[in-house]
N, C-alpha and C positions, 0 to 999 in steps of 0.2 A: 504494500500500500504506500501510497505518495502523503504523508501528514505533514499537516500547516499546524505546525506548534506556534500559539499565540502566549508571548510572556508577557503579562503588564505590571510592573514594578518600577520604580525609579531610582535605584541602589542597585547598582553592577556586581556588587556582592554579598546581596539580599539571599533571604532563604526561597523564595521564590524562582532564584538561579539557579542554584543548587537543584532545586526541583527538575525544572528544564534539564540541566543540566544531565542529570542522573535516567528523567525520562528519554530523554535523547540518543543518550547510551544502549539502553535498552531497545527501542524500535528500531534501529542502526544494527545493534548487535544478532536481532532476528532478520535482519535483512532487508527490511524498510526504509524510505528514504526519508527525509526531514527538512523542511523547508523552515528554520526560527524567524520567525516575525517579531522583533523586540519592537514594540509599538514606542518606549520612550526613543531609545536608541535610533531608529528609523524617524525619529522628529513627525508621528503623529500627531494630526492635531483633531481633535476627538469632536472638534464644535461642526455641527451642521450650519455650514453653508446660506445666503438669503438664496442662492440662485437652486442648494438642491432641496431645503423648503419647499420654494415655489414653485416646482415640478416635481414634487411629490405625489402630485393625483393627476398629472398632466400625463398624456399619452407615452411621453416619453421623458422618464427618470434624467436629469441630468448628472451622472455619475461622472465626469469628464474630468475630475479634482484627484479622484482616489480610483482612477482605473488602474493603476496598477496593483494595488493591493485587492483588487476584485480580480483581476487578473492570476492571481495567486489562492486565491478562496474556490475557483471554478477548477481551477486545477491538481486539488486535495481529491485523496479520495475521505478524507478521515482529519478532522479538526481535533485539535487539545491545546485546551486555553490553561493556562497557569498566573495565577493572579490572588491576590491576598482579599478578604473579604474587610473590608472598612464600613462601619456602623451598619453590617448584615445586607451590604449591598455589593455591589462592584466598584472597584478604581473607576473613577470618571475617564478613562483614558479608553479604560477598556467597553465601558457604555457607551461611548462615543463610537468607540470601532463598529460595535450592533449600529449605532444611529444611522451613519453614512455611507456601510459595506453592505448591510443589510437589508437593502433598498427594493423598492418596488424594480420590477425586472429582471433585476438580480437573484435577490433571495427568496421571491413572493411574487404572485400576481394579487392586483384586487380582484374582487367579483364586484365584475359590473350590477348584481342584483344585491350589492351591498352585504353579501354573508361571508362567510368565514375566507380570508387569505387563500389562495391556490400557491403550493411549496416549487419553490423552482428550481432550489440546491440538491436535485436528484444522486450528484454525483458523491454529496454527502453522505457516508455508512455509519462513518462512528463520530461521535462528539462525546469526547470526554472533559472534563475539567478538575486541574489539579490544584485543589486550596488551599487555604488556612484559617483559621481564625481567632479575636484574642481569647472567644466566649468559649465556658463550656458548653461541653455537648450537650447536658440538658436545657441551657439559657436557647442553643440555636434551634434545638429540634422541638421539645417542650414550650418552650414560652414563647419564639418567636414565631413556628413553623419552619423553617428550613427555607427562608425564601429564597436564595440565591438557587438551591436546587431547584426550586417550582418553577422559578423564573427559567431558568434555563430548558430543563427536560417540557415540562408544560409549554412554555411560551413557545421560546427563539427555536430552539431543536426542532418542536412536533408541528409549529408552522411554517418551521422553510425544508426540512426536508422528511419523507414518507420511510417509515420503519427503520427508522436513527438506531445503532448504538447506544444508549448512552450511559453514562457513569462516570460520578462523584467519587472523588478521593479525599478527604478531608484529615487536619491535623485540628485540632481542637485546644482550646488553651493556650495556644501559639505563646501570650506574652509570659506565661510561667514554663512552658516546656525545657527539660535539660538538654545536654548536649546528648547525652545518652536517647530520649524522646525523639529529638531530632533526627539520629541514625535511625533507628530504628525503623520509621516512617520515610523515611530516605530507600531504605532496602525494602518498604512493604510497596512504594512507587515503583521501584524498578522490576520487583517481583510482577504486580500487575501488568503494568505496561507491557513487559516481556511476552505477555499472553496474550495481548492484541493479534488475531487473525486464527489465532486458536481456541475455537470457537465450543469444542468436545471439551478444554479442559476446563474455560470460564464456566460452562456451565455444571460443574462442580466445586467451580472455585467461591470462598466467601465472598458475600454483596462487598464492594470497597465501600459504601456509605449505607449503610440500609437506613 
C-alpha cells in the first residue's frame, strides 16, 4: 500500500515524531511505501481561503491553492494522521488540513436533493490515527465521549470514503506518562502498524482503542 502519513505537531522532537517516526519504520519494514506530510514543516497554512469559501457550493470547488497536497491524498491508498489531541479536539493545523483538502470534489460530492454527502476518496482503505492525550482514559471516553474518535470514524472517514479501515491508537495521560509509558506505547504503534495489510491477523488482534 502507498500511505500518506499526516504529522501535525510543531516541535521537531515532539512525541508525536517519535510516533511517525516509529510508525514509518514499521509500514516501510512490511514493505509499504510512505509518503510524510509534516503539515508544520511543509508551511501549511490551515485557514480557508475567501476565494475557496466562495466556491464551496459552486459547480466547481476552487482547490487551485493546495493542489498539490490533494494531489498526494488521491494518490494514498491508506491515510494515518498523527497529531496530539488539545482541549479533546485537533491541532488547528490539522482541522485546517480537513477544511481545504477535504473539499467538495475532492473528498465528497453534495447531493443536489440536499441529503447526505456522496464519498469520493474511493481510493481511500485505511484511515488510521495515531494520538495522544493529556486526559485520562476515563475523563476522554467517560465524560467526554471520545470525540476526536466520533469525529473522525463517524464524520471525515465514513463521509469521504465507503468501507474505510479504521483505527485509533491512543496514549492516555500523555502529561504524566514515564519514559518507560512512553516505550512501551512506542512498541505497541509499531506492533500495530506492522499489521497493516494483514488483514487474518488484525482480526484477532486486540481493538488498539476500543
Amino acid at each position: 500500500m502507498h500511505i500518506l502519513m499526516v504529522l501535525a505537531h510543531p516541535l521537531e522532537d515532539s512525541f508525536a515524531a517519535s510516533v511517525a517516526r516509529v510508525a514509518r519504520q514499521a509500514l516501510e519494514g512490511r514493505g509499504h511505501t510512505v509518503d510524510l506530510l509534516d503539515l508544520y514543516r511543509e508551511g501549511f497554512d490551515p485557514r480557508l481561503t475567501v476565494t475557496e469559501r466562495g466556491s464551496y457550493f459552486d459547480e466547481h470547488y476552487d482547490a487551485s491553492e493546495v493542489s498539490g497536497w490533494i494531489t498526494r491524498v488521491k494518490a494514498a491508498d491508506g491515510l494515518v494522521l498523527v497529531f496530539p489531541q488539545w482541549w479533546f479536539n485537533f491541532p488547528a493545523i490539522l482541522k485546517g488540513f480537513f477544511d481545504r483538502i477535504f473539499a467538495p470534489g475532492v473528498a465528497f460530492d453534495h447531493d443536489p436533493a440536499g441529503g447526505r454527502i456522496v464519498p469520493r476518496l474511493g481510493n481511500i482503505k485505511l484511515f488510521w490515527a495515531l494520538t495522544s492525550t493529556g486526559s485520562p482514559w476515563w475523563v476522554v471516553h467517560l465524560y467526554m465521549g471520545n470525540p476526536v474518535r466520533r469525529l473522525l470514524k463517524r464524520g471525515i472517514a465514513a463521509f469521504c470514503s465507503k468501507g474505510v479501515d479504521f483505527r485509533m491508537i491512543s496514549l492516555h495521560d500523555m502529561d504524566r506518562a514515564t519514559e518507560a509509558k512512553r516505550k512501551r506505547h512506542l512498541e505497541r504503534v509499531g506492533a500495530l502498524v506492522s499489521r497493516i495489510g494483514m488483514r487474518k491477523t488484525l482480526r484477532g488482534f486486540p481493538h488498539p482503542d476500543p
